[in-house]
C-alpha positions as CSV (number, residue, x, y, z in Angstrom):
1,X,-18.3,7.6,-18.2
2,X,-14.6,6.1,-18.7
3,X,-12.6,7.3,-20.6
4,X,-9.6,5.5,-22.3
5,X,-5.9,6.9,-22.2
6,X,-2.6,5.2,-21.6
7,X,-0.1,6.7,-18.3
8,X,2.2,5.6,-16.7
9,X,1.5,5.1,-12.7
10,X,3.0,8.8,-11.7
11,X,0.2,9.6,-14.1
12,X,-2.2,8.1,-12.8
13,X,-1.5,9.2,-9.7
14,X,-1.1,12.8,-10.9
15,X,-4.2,12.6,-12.7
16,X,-6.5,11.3,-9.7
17,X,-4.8,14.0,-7.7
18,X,-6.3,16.6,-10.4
19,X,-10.0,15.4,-10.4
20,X,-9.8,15.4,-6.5
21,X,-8.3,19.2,-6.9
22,X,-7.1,19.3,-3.4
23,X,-7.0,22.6,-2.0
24,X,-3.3,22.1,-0.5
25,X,-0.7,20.3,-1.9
26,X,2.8,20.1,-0.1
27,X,5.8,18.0,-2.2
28,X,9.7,17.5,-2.2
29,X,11.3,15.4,-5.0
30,X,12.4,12.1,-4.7
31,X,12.8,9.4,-6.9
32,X,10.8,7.5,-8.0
33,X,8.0,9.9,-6.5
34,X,9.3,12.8,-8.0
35,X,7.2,13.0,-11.5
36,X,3.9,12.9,-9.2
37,X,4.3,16.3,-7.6
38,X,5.8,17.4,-11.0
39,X,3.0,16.4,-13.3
40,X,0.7,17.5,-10.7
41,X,2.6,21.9,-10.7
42,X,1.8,21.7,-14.9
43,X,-2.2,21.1,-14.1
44,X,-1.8,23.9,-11.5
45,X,0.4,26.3,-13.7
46,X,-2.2,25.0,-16.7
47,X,-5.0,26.1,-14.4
48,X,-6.6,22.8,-14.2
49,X,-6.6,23.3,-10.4
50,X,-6.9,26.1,-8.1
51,X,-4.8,23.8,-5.6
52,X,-1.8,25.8,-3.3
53,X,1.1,24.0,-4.3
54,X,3.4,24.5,-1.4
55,X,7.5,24.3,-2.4
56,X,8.6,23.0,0.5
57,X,12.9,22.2,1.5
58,X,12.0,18.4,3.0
59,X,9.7,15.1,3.3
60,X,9.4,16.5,7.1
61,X,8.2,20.1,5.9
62,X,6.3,18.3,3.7
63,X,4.0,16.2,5.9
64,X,4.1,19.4,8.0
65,X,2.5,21.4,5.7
66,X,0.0,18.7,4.7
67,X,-1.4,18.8,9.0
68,X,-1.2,22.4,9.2
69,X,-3.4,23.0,6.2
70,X,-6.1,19.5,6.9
71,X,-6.0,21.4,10.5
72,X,-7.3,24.3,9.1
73,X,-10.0,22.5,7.3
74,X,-8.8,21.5,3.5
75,X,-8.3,18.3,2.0
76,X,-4.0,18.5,1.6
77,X,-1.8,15.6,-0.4
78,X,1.6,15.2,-0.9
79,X,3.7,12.3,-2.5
80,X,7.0,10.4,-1.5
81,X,9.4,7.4,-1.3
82,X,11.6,5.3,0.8
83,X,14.2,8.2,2.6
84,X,11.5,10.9,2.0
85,X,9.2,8.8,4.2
86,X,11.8,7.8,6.3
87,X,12.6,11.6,6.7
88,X,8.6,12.5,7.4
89,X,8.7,9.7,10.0
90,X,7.6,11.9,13.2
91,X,5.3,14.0,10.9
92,X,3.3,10.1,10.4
93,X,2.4,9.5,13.5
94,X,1.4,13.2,14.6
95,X,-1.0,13.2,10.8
96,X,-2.5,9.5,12.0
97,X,-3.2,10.9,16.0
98,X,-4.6,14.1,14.9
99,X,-7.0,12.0,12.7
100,X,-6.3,14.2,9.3
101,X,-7.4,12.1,6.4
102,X,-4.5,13.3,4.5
103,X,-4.2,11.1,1.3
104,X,-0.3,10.5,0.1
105,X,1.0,8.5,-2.6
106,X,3.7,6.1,-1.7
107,X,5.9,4.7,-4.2
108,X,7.6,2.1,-2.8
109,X,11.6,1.6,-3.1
110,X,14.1,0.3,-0.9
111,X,15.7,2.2,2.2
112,X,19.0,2.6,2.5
113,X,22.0,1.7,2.8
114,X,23.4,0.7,1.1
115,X,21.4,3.4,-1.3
116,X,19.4,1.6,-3.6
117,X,16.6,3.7,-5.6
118,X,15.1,0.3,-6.5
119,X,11.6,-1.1,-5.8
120,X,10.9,-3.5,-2.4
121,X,8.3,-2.4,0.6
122,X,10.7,-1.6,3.1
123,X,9.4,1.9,3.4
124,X,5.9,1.5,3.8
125,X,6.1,-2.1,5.6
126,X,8.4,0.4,8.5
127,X,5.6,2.9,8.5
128,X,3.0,0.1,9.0
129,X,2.1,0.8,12.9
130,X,2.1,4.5,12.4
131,X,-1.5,4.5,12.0
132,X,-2.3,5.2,8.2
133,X,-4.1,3.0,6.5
134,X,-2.4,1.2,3.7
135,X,-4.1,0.3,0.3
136,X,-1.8,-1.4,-2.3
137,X,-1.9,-1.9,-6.4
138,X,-1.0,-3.9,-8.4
139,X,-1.3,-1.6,-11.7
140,X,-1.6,1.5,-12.4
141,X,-5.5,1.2,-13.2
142,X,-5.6,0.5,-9.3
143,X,-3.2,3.8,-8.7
144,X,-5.6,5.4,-9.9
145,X,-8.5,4.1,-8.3
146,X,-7.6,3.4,-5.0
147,X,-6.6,7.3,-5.1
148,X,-10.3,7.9,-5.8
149,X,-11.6,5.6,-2.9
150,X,-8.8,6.9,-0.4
151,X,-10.3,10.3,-0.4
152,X,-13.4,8.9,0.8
153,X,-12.4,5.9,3.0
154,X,-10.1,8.7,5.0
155,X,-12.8,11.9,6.0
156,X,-15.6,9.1,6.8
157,X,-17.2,10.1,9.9
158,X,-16.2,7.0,11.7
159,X,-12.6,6.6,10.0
160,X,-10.6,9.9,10.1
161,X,-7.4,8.6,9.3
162,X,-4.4,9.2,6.7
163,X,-4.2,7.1,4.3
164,X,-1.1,5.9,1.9
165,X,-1.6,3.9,-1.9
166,X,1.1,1.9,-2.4
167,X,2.6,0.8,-5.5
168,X,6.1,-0.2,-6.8
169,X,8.4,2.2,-7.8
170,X,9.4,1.9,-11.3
171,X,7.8,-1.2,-12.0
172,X,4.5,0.5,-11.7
173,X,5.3,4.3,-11.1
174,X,7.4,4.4,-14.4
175,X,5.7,1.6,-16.7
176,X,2.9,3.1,-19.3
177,X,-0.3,1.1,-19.2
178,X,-4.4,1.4,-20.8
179,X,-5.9,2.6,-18.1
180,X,-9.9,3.7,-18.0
181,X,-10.3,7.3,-16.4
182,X,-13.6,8.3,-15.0
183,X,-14.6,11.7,-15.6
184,X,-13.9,15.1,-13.5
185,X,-17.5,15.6,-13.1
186,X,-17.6,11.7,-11.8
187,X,-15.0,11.8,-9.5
188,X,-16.1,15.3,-8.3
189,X,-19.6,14.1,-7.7
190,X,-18.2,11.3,-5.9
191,X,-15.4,12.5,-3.7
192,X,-18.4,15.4,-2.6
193,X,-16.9,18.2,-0.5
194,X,-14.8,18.2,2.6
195,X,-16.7,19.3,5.9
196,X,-15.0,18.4,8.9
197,X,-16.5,18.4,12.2
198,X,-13.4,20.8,13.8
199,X,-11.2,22.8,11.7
200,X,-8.9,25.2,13.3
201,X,-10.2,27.9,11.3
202,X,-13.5,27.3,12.4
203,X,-14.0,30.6,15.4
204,X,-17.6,29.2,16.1
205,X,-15.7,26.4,17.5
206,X,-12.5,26.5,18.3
207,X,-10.4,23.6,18.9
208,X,-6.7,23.0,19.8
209,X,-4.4,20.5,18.5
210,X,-1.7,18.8,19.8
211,X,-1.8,19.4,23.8
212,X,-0.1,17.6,26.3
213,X,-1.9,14.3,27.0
214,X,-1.3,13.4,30.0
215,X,-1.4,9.0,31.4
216,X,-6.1,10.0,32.4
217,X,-6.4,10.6,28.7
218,X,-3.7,9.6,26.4
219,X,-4.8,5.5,26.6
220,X,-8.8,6.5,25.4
221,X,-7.6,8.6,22.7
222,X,-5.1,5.5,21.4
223,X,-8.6,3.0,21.7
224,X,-10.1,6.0,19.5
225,X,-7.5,6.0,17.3
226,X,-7.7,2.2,17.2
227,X,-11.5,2.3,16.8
228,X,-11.0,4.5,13.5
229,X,-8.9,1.9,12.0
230,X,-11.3,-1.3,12.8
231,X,-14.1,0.5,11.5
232,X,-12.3,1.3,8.5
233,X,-12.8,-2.2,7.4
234,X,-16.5,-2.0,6.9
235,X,-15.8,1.6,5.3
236,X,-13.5,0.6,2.7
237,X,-15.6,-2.0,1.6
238,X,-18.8,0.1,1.3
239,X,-16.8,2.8,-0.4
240,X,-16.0,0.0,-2.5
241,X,-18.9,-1.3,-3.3
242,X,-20.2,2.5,-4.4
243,X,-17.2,3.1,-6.6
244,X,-17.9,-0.5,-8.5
245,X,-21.3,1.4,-9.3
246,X,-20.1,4.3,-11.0
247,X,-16.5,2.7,-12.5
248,X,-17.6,-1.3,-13.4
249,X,-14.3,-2.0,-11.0
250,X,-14.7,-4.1,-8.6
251,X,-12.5,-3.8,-4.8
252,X,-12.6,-5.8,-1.9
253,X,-10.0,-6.2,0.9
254,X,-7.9,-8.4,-1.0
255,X,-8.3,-10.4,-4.9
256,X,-8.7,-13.7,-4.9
257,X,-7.1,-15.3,-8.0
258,X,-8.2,-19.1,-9.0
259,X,-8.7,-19.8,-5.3
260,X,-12.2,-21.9,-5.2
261,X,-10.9,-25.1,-6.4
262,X,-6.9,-24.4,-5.0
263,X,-5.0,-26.7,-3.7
264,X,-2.3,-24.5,-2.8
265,X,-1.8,-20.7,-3.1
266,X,0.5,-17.8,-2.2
267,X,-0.5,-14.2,-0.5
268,X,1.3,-11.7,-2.3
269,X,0.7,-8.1,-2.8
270,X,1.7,-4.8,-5.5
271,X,3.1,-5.7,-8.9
272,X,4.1,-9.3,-8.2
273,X,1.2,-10.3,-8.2
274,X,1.0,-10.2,-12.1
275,X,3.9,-11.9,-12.6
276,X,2.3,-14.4,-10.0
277,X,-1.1,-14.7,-12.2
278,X,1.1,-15.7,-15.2
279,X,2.8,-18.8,-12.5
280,X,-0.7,-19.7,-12.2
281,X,-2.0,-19.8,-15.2
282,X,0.6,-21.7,-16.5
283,X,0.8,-24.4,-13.6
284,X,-2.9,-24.5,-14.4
285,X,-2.4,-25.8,-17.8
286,X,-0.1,-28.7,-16.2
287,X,-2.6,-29.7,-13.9
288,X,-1.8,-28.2,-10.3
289,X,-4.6,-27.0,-8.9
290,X,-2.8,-23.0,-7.8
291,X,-4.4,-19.8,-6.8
292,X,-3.3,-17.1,-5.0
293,X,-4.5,-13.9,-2.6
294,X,-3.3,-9.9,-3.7
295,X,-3.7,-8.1,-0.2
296,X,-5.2,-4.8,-1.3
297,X,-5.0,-3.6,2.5
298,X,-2.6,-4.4,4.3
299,X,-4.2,-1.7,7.4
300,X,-6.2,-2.2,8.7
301,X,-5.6,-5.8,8.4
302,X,-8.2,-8.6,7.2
303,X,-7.6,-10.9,10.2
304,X,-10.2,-12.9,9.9
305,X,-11.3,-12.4,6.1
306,X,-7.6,-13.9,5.1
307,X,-7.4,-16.4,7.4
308,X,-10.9,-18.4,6.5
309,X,-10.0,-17.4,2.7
310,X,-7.1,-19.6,2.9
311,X,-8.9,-22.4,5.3
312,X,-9.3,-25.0,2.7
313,X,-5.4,-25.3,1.1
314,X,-3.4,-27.8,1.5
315,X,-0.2,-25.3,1.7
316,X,0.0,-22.0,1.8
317,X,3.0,-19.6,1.1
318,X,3.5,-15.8,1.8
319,X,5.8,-13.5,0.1
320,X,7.2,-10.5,1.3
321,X,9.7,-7.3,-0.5
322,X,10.6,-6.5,3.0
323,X,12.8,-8.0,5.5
324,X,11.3,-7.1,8.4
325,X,14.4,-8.4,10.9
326,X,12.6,-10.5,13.3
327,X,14.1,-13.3,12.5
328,X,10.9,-14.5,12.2
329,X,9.8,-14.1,8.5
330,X,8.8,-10.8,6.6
331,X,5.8,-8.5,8.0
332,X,3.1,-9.8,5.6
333,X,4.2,-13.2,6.4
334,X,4.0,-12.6,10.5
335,X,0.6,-11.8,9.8
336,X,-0.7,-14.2,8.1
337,X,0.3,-16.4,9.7
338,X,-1.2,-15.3,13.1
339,X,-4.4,-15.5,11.0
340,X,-4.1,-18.8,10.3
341,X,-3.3,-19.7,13.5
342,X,-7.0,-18.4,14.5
343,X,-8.7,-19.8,11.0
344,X,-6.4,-22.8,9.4
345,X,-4.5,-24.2,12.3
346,X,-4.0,-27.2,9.9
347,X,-2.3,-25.5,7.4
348,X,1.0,-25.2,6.9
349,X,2.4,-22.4,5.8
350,X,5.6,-20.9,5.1
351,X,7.8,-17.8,4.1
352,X,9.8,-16.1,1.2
353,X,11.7,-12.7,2.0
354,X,12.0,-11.8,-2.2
355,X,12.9,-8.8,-4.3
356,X,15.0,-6.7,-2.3
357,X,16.8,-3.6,-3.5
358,X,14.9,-4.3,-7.0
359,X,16.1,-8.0,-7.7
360,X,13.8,-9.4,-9.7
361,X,11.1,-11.9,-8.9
362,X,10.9,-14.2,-11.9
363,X,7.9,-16.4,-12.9
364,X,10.1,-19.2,-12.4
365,X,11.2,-18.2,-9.3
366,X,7.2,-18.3,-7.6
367,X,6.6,-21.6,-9.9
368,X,9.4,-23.6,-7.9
369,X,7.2,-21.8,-4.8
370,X,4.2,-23.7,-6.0
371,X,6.1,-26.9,-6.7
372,X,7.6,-26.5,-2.5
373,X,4.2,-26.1,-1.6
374,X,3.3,-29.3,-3.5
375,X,5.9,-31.1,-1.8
376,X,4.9,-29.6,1.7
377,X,0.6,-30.6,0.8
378,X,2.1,-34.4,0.4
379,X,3.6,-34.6,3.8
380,X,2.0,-32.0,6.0
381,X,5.9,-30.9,6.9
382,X,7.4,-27.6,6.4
383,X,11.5,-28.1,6.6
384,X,12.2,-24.7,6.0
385,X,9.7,-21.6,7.6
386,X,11.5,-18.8,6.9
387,X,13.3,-18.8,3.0
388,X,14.9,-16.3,1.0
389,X,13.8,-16.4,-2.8
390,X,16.2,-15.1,-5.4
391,X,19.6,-14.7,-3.9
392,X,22.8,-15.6,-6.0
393,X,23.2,-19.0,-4.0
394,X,19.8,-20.6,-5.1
395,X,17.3,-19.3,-2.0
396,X,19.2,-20.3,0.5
397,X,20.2,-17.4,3.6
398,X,22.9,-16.1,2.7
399,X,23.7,-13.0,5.2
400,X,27.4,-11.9,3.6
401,X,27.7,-9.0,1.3
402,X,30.5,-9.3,-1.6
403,X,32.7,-6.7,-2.9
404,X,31.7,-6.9,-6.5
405,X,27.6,-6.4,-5.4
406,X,29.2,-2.9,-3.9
407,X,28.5,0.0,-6.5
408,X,30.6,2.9,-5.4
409,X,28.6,6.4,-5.7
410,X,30.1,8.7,-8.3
């Protein structure tokens, strides 16, 4: 049954987080993840939760906490941003290579410096090889859900990874939406209850954890590792599929939006994307035949799923809230392009680094996109691969930082 209610994304999050009733969760406050942990304490001081909230002094504790208890056998959460991920960075890797399906929201802002507590993906977009899986939303309705499904995508048999749901700090974490809750017995039902194969509490069997791994073994436990996250793919989509049964909402690996009769389109992902819809719909109206593709996962990547959904354009543009510093376009953009390469070699395609530090994207701003890519369909001729959308000097690269952009901390 849904249930009607309005909450902001931290809500959501907090609320998914108390129908799963982990057994362990592990926090440290930072903006603009802090009101997830903190919603989440009042269900457990209201007794809406047996859960073990653990009051920990760091992101790195944190994460810590969160392996040593899904070692021992529990489901264990935890939330964070940008520095506090940053500071958890060793903890990521050890979580993805022990194969702990540890579920942690991740609400994207910038990394410094210069500090910024603003919204872009340069936190998770870093984190993107550690070996979680990365689901992204565009609401909070999809906070909430993809919280649901990553509880189930993570412990499958033939997954057993961490996973992170991503969504934009402030502009979703903070914004209050409608969003339709399913009911504890629902999501209960759903979720079912955690038995993992080898849990360090577990005397009939006792395992160890983190050994040395010497060059005769290491390599086949990294395919392993690898194979989890290929096969997650299939899982998330059946897990999908499942949840559209009980909720009416429908998830696939990415949204396409107006795409069967596009002409051109953008890949986008997280809150944009709305604004994006609204570019869209309005170019729509004057004729131009737009559409555009909201990665949902970004990892394991949909290689080939992306590449032959965006076969038939004539133009195709990808935008990115992280500067990845390749000098080579952002990390979404990298990536789709290398699917292209495979499954629309005769497309062109380019790049927009946008949204940095919280700068806004307008619906102006992805319009003039559209009208580029218009441009680029007519002549089959991209003059400029790599763009920056938004800056103070009209979109062109601009590397130099002026004095008056520098807020001093109080």
């Amino acid at each position: 049954m849904n249930i009607r209610d309005k909450l902001s994304g931290n809500e959501a999050a907090a609320v998914a987080m108390k129908q799963i009733n982990p057994d362990v969760v592990a926090a440290f406050p930072i903006t603009p993840s802090t009101e997830v942990p903190q919603y989440f304490s009042q269900f457990i001081a209201n007794g809406d939760v047996d859960t073990r909230f653990v009051a920990v002094e760091s992101e790195h504790s944190a994460m810590s906490a969160c392996i040593g208890a899904q070692a021992a056998g529990v489901r264990a959460m935890t939330a964070t941003s940008a520095n506090g991920m940053a500071f958890m960075w060793e903890m990521l890797y050890i979580a993805a290579s022990f194969r702990l399906p540890i579920v942690m929201p991740l609400v994207n802002r910038a990394l410094s410096a210069p500090i910024n507590i603003h919204n872009d993906h340069s936190d998770s977009m870093g984190a993107r090889d550690s070996g979680w899986i990365q689901l992204y939303c565009e609401n909070n309705q999809e906070v909430y859900d993809n919280l649901i499904q990553a509880i189930r995508i993570g412990e499958h048999k033939d997954v057993l990874l961490p996973v992170m749901v991503c969504y934009d700090g402030f502009i979703t974490s903070h914004a209050i939406e409608n969003i339709e809750l399913l009911d504890d017995e629902s999501v209960k039902g759903f979720i079912g209850t955690y038995k993992p194969e080898y849990a360090l509490l577990d005397r009939a069997h006792p395992v160890s954890l983190g050994p040395l791994d010497l060059p005769n073994h290491y390599f086949e436990h990294k395919v392993e590792q690898g194979n989890g996250m290929r096969n997650a793919k299939g899982v998330i989509l059946q897990i999908a599929d499942e949840f559209y049964r009980l909720s009416g909402r429908r998830y696939g690996l990415f949204e396409e939006y107006r795409m069967d009769d596009a002409e051109i389109g953008i890949v986008i992902l997280n809150s944009t994307a709305g604004t994006a819809k609204a570019a869209v719909n309005r170019l729509r109206r004057e004729g131009i035949r737009a559409g555009l593709i909201k990665l949902r996962v970004f990892r394991p990547f949909p290689f080939e799923e992306i590449g032959k959904a965006l076969s038939h354009l004539k133009a195709v543009a990808v935008l990115d809230k992280a500067e990845g510093f390749s000098a080579a376009g952002g990390p979404i953009f990298t990536e789709v392009r290398s699917a292209m390469l495979s499954y629309a070699p005769n497309v062109p395609v380019t790049g927009y680094i946008c949204g940095l530090g919280g700068r806004d994207v307008k619906q102006e701003d992805i319009e003039n996109v559209y009208k580029e890519l218009l441009e680029i369909g007519k002549t089959d001729k991209v003059e400029k691969m790599f763009n920056y959308l938004g800056t103070k000097n009209g979109g062109g690269i601009d590397y130099g930082i002026q004095s008056e952009d520098i807020i001093p901390e109080a």
